[in-house]
N, C-alpha and C positions, 0 to 999 in steps of 0.2 A: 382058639377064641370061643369054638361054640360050647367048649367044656367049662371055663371059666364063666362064660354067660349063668350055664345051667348048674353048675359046681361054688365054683371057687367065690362069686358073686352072691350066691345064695349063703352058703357060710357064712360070709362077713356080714352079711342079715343079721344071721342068727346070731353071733355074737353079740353085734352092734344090740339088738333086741332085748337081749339079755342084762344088757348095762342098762336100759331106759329100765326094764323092766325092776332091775335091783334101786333104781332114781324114784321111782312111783315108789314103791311099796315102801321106802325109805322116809320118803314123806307121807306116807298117809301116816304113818308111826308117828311120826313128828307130830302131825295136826290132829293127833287123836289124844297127844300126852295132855296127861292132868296136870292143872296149875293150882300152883296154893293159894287157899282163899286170903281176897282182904276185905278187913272189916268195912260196914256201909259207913261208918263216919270219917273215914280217911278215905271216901271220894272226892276227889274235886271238882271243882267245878266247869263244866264241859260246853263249849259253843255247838251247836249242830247249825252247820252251813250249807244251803241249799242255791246253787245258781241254779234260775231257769228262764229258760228263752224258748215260747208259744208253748207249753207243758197242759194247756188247758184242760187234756182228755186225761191226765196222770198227777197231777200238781194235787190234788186234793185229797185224793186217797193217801198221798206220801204224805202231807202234812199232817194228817188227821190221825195216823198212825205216828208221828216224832210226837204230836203233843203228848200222846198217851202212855210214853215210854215211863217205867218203875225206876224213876231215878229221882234221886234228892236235890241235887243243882244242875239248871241245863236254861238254855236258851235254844229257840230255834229263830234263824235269821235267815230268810229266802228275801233273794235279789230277781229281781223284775229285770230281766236283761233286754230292753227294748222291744218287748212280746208286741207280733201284729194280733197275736187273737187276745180272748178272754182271760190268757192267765191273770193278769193282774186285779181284775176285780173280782177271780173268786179268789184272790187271796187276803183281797180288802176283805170281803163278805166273810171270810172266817175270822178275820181279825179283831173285826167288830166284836166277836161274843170268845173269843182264845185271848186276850193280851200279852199272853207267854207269846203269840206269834210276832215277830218285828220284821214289817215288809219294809224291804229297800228300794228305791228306784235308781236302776242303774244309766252310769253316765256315757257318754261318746265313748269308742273305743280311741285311748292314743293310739300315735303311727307305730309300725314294729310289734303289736303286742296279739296276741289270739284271743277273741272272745270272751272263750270261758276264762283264761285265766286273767284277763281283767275283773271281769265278775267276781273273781273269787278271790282276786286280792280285794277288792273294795271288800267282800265279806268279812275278810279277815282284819281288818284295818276297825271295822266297827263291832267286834266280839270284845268279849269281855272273857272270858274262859281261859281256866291254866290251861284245858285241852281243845284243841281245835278241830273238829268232826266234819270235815267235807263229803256231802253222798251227794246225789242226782235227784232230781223230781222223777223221774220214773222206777223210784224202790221203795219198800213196804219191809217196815218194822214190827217185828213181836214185841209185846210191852217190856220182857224182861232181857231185851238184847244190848240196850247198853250199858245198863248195870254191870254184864257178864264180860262186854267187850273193854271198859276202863279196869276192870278186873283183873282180867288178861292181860292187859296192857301194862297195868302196875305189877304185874308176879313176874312178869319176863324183862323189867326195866326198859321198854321199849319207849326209843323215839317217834319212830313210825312206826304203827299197825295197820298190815293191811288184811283182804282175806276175800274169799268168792263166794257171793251171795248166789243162792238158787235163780237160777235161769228161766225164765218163763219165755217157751217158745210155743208158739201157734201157726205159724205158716212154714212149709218149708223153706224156704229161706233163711227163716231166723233159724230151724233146726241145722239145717248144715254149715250154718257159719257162728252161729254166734256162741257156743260152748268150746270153737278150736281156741282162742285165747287160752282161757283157765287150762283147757287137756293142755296146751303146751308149755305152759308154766311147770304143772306137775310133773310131764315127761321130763323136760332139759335145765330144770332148774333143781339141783340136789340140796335140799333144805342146811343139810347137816355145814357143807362146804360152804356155802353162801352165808352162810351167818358168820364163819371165822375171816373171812377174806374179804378187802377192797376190790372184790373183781368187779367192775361196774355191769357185767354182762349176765351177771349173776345177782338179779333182781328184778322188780317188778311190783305192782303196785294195782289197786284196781281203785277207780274215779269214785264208785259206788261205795267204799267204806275207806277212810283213810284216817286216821288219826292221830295228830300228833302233839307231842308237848311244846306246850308255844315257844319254850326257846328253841328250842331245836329246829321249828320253823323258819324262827327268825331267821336264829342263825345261818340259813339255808340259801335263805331271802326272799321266801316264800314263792306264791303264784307270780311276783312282777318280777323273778329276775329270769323268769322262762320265756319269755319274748311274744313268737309264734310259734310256741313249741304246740305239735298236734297234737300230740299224746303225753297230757300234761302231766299224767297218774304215772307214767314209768319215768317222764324225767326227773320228778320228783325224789322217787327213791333210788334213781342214781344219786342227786343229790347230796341226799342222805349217807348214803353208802361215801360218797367220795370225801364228806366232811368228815368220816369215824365214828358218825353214829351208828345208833344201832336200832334195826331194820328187823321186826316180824312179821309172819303170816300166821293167821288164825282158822280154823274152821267156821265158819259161820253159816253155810247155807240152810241152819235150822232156823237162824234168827232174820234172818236178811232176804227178802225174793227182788227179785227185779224183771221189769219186760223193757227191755233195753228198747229193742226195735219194737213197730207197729209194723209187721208187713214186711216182703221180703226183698222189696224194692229197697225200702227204708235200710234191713238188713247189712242189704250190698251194698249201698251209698256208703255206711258206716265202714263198712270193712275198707271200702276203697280207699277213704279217708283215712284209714289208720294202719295197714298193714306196713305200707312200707315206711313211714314214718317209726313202728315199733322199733324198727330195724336202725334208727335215726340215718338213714338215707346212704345207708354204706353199701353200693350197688353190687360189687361182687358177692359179699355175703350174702346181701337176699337174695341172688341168683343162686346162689349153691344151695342155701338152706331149701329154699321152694323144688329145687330140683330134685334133690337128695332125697326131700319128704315124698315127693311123686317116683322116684325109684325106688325106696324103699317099700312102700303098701303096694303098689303096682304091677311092678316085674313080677313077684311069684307069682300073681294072678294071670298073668299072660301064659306065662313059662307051663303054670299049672293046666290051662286052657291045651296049650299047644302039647302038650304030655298026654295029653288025653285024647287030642285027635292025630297023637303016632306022629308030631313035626318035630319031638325033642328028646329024640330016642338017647341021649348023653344023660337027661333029668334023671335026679333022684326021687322017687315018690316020698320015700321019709324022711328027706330034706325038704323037699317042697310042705309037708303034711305040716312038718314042725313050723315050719318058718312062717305061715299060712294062721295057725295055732297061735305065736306067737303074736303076730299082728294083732288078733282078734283077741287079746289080752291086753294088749300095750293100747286097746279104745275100752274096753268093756271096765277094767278095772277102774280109771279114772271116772269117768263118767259115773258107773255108779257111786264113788265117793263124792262128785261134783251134782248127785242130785240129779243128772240129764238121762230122760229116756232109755233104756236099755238096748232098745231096738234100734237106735241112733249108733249103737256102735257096731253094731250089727251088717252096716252097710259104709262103712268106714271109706272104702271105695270112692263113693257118693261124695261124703263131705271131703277127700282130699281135692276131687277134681273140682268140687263148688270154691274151696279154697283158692286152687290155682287160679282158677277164671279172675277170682275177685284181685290178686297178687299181682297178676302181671298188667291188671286195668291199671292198681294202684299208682304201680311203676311207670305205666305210662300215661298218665294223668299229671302225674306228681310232676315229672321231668317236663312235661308240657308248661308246667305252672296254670290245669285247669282244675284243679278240687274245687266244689265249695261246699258247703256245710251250713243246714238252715237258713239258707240263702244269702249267706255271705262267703265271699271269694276267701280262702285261703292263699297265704304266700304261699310261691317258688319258693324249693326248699333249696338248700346247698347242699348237695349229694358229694359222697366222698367213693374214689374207688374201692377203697378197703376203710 
C-alpha cells in the first residue's frame, strides 16, 4: 500500500496531468484561432441587456462604458430589479442626457422562478435586437468589443457566444476563488470535442458575456423556462447544446473586465451560492470531483514533505519533482491566458483548500435549503445521487 501511495498513485498524477495539460493547450489554440472578417454593414442589430439589483457602486461605470461601444445598431436596456439602494436613480440621471439608455422597472418575482432570470426574461421580452447581449452591472467594455464579439459570432455561425472577461481581484478572497470557474472550464472542458457533441457536461457559459441569435433563444425559451435555476449562464448552454445548436467560446479578456465580488466575504457568499449548483445538484459527482481536485494538487505535496524529512523512503524524487512540475503548469498556464495574477498560481495550494472550504459550505447549505443571495432566500434544490 505504501508503495502504491508513493508510486503507483503519483503516476496516474502524472498521466492524468498530462491529459488536462494536452485540454489547456488545445484550447488556448482554439481561442487564439483567427476568424474571418465581416463587413460593418452586415451587422445587426444587437440588444445589450443589463439586470441589476443594488449595483449602485458598479452600475455606472458599466453603462457609461455600453453607451460608448463602436457599433452601428445596439440598444442598451438595464432592468431596476427592485434595488434598496441608489441604483435606480443613477440610472434615471444618465438617462436624462444618454436616450440610447432604456431604464426598466422590474416587476414581483413569480412563484418557482430566480431573480435574475426573471429580470432577464422581462429584458428580453422588451428588446428589439436580432441579437440578444446579456452581461452583469459589474463589467466594463472597450469601445471596440462589440463590434469584434458580433463578428465573431457571425464567422463561427454561432448561436451562443460565450467567453471569460478579465478578472478583477483585490482581496484575497476574490483571488483564491474567483478565477477557479474559468481555470476549470479551460482544464476539463476540451474545446475541439465539445463543439461536435451533445454531451451536455461539455459546456458552459459565463453571465458576464453571452450572446445570442434571438431565435435560437427563443427557441430555447429563454430566461423563463429555467425556473430557479442558480446558475442561469451554464443552464442556458446546456440548453442550447441539447436543442443542436450551436455553442462557442471566445477570447475576450482584452475587451471585457469584470470585478464580480466587492470583498471576500461577498466572494464566498458567491461561491457558496454557486458551486454546487454548477454541478446541477448531482451529489456523488460533486463529492468526487472536489475530492479528486484535493488529491490530486495535495498528495504530492505531502508525499514530497514527508520525502524530505526521511517518512517516505518508497518516494520517487523524479516522480514527485515531475508530478509537482506538472501541477504548477496545469495553474500557471491558464491563468496566464485568463489574464489572472501570475503569483496566483504560484500558490495553487492556497486556492484548492479556499475552493474546498467554499464546496462543502455550498453543499451543506444547499441540502439545508439555507442559500440566499442579495437578500433573497434561494429554493431547496432537488439533488440527485448521480
Amino acid at each position: 500500500m505504501a508503495n502504491y501511495l508513493t508510486h503507483g498513485l503519483i503516476m496516474g498524477f502524472i498521466y492524468f496531468q498530462g491529459v488536462v495539460l494536452i485540454i489547456i493547450l488545445s484550447n488556448i489554440l482554439i481561442l487564439h484561432r483567427k476568424q474571418s472578417k465581416v463587413r460593418l454593414h452586415d451587422f445587426p442589430s444587437v440588444s445589450i441587456l443589463v439586470p441589476a439589483r443594488n449595483e449602485q457602486d458598479r452600475i455606472e461605470g458599466c453603462i457609461q462604458s455600453l453607451l460608448k461601444l463602436d457599433y452601428p445598431d445596439f440598444e442598451v436596456l438595464v432592468l431596476d430589479d427592485q434595488s434598496s439602494d441608489e441604483t435606480l436613480t443613477i440610472l434615471e440621471r444618465i438617462n436624462t442626457v444618454q436616450p440610447r439608455l432604456k431604464v426598466l422597472k422590474g416587476t414581483p418575482i413569480p412563484e418557482g422562478m430566480a431573480g435574475k432570470n426573471w429580470a432577464c426574461a422581462q429584458l428580453a421580452e422588451q428588446s428589439q435586437g436580432d441579437l440578444l447581449f446579456f452581461t452583469d452591472a459589474d463589467t466594463i467594455f472597450k469601445p471596440q468589443s462589440l463590434r469584434l464579439i458580433v463578428s465573431n459570432m457571425l464567422s463561427q455561425h454561432a448561436d451562443l457566444l460565450t467567453g471569460f472577461p478579465r478578472q478583477q481581484v483585490h482581496t484575497w478572497g476574490e483571488r483564491l476563488l474567483v478565477p477557479f470557474f474559468s481555470w476549470s472550464v479551460l482544464c476539463f472542458i476540451p474545446l475541439w470535442l465539445a463543439y461536435q457533441t451533445r454531451l451536455l457536461m461539455l459546456s458552459s457559459a459565463v453571465g458576464q458575456m453571452m450572446i445570442f441569435r434571438r431565435e435560437a433563444y427563443q427557441q430555447i425559451g429563454g430566461h423563463r423556462k429555467l425556473g430557479s435555476a442558480i446558475v442561469e449562464d451554464l443552464a442556458l448552454a446546456r440548453r442550447i447544446k441539447a436543442a443542436g445548436l450551436r455553442w462557442r467560446v471566445m477570447r475576450i479578456i482584452d475587451l471585457i473586465s469584470c470585478w464580480m465580488y466587492h470583498g471576500s466575504r461577498e466572494a464566498y457568499d458567491g461561491f457558496v451560492k454557486n458551486l454546487f449548483a454548477f454541478f446541477d445538484f448531482h451529489l456523488l459527482v460533486f463529492l468526487f470531483v472536489f475530492l479528486w481536485l484535493a488529491v490530486l494538487f495535495l498528495e504530492p505535496l505531502f508525499i514530497f514533505v514527508a520525502f524530505a524529512l526521511g517518512l517516505a523512503p518508497t518516494a520517487s524524487l523524479n516522480e514527485l519533482i515531475i508530478c509537482i512540475s506538472l501541477s504548477l503548469l496545469l495553474w500557471l498556464i491558464p491563468y496566464i491566458e485568463l489574464g489572472v495574477p501570475v503569483y496566483l498560481g504560484l500558490i495553487y495550494p492556497v486556492t484548492i483548500l479556499a475552493n474546498e472550504a467554499a464546496a462543502f459550505q455550498s453543499l451543506r447549505l444547499s441540502l439545508a435549503g439555507r442559500l440566499f443571495w442579495k437578500g433573497r432566500p434561494l429554493a431547496r434544490p432537488k439533488w440527485k445521487w448521480l
